[in-house]
C-alpha positions as CSV (number, residue, x, y, z in Angstrom):
1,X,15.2,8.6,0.8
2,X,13.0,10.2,3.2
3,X,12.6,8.3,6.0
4,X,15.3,6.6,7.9
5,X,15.6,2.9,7.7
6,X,15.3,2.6,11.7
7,X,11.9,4.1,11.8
8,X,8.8,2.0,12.7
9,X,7.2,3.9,9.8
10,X,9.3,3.0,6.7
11,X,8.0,0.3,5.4
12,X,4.2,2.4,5.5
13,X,5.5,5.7,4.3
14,X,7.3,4.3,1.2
15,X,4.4,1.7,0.0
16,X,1.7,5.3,0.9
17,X,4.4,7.1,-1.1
18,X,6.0,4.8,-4.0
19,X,3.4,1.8,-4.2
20,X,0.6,4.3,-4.0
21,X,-1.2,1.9,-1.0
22,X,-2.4,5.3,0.6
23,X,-2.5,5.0,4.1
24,X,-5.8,7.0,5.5
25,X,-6.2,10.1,8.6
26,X,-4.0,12.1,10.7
27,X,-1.1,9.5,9.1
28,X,-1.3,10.3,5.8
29,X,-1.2,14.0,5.9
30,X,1.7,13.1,7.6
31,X,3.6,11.1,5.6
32,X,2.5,13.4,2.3
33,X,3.9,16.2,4.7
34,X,7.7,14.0,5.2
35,X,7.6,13.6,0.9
36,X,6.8,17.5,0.2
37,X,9.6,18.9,2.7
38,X,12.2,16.0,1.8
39,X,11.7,17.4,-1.7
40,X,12.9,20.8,-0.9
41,X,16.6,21.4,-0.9
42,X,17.5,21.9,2.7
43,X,15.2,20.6,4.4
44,X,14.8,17.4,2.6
45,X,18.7,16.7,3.6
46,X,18.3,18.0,7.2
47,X,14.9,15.5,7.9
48,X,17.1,12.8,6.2
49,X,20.0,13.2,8.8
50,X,17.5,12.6,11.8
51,X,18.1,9.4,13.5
52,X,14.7,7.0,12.6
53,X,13.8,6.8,16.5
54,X,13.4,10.7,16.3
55,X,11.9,10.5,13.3
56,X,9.0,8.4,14.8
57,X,8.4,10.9,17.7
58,X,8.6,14.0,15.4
59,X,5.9,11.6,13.1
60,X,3.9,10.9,16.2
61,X,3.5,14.3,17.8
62,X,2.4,15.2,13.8
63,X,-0.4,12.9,14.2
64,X,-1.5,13.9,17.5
65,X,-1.4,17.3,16.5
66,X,-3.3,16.7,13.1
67,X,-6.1,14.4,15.2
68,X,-6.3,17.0,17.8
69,X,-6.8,19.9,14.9
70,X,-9.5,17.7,13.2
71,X,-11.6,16.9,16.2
72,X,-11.3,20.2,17.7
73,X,-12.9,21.6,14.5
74,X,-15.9,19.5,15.1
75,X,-17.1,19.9,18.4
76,X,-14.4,21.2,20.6
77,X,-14.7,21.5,24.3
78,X,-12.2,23.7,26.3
79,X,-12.2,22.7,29.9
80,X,-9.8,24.5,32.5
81,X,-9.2,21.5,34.4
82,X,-6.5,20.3,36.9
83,X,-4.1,18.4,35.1
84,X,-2.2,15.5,37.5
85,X,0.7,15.1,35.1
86,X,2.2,18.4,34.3
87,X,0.5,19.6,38.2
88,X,-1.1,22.8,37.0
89,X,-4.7,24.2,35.8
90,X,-4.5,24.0,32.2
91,X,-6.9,24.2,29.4
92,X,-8.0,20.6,27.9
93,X,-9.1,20.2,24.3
94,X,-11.6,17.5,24.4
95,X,-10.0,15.7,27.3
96,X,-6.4,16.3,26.3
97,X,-4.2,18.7,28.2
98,X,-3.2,21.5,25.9
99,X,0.5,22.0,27.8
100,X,1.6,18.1,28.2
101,X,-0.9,16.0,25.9
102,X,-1.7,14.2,29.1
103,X,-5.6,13.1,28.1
104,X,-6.1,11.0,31.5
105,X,-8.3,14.0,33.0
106,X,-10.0,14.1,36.6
């Protein structure tokens, strides 16, 4: 088992994984990330122990991360702008504060 049975993403992950019904984007690199460490002793047993609630924010912030990667390689636009949730001039990747992931930019 991989995923924990309280995360909003274990019914996807298994059929992307088991059933082969590949799920497409940032989620899928993620999921096929979760089934190549849970198959490494270790690791696999430590992301197993992780309660499903965490699992799904750690899954998340993988997505945003892969999403921000991918459009960043195709036109990215570094802006140092004031950013209103974190209160300080940060660097925004296409609209997203780089320090908090706040994207609501004035």
């Amino acid at each position: 088992m991989s995923i924990n049975t309280g995360s909003k993403h274990y019914d996807a992950y298994y059929d992307h994984v088991l059933n082969k019904q590949k799920s497409t984007g940032a989620i899928a690199k993620v999921y096929d990330i979760i089934y190549d460490i849970s198959d490494r002793g270790g690791l696999g047993n430590e992301w197993e122990q992780i309660d499903g609630e965490i699992q799904d924010e750690i899954i998340d912030k993988w997505v945003k991360i892969i999403d921000r990667a991918e459009s960043a390689s195709e036109s990215p636009d570094y802006k140092l702008t004031f950013c209103e949730k974190c209160f300080q001039m940060t660097n925004h990747l296409n609209g997203v504060c780089q320090k908090c992931d706040n994207n609501s930019v004035k």
